[in-house]
C-alpha positions, 0 to 999 in steps of 0.5 A: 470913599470907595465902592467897597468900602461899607457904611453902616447906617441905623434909621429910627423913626423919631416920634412924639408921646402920643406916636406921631412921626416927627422924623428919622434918627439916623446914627452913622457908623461913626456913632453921632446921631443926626435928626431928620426932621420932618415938615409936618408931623406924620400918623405912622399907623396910618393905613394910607402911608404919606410921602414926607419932606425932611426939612433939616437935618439937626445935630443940635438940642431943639424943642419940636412940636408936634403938629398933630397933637402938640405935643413937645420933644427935646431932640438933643444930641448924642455924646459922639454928635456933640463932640464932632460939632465941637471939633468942627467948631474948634477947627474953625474958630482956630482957623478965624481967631488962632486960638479957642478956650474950652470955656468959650465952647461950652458957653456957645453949646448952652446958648444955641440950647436956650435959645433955637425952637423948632415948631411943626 
């Protein structure tokens, strides 16, 4: 990418029921929402604002707790993030096998939704 080429960048803070920063959405131009998870669950009225970790960046469903309240969110994907894992995954498992159904796509996708839980 150039210099001048411009990125748009949307920054979204990511937050549990109760108000709790649990990270930024950051949607890139190419519309795919990615979560920037935080290590710990952040006050965002707080007076006294606190320097945060990202400790990920997760462009899959995952279930998070909050680590002031426990309360639970499900992060899941966009539409434009979800189809850009499936093509990078698609182009990869070409490369390994030559060959990939849809189904086997569909059914990897639902298992790594069951089965991956974040905790803070």
């Amino acid at each position: 990418m150039s210099s001048e080429q411009k990125v748009d960048v949307t920054l979204q803070v990511w937050k549990c029921k109760n108000g709790h920063g649990l990270g930024i959405v950051r949607q890139t131009g190419n519309k795919a929402a990615q979560l920037m998870l935080y290590r710990n669950a952040i006050d965002v009225e707080s007076q006294n604002p606190v320097e945060v970790d990202v400790i990920a960046v997760i462009e899959s469903a995952v279930d998070i707790r909050c680590g002031i309240c426990g309360e639970m969110r499900t992060w899941a994907p966009n539409q434009a993030a979800f189809e850009r894992l499936m093509a990078h995954y698609k182009k990869s498992s070409h490369a390994d096998t030559g060959k990939t159904s849809s189904a086997g796509l569909q059914r990897t996708q639902r298992k790594s939704e069951n089965s991956i839980q974040i905790v803070n």
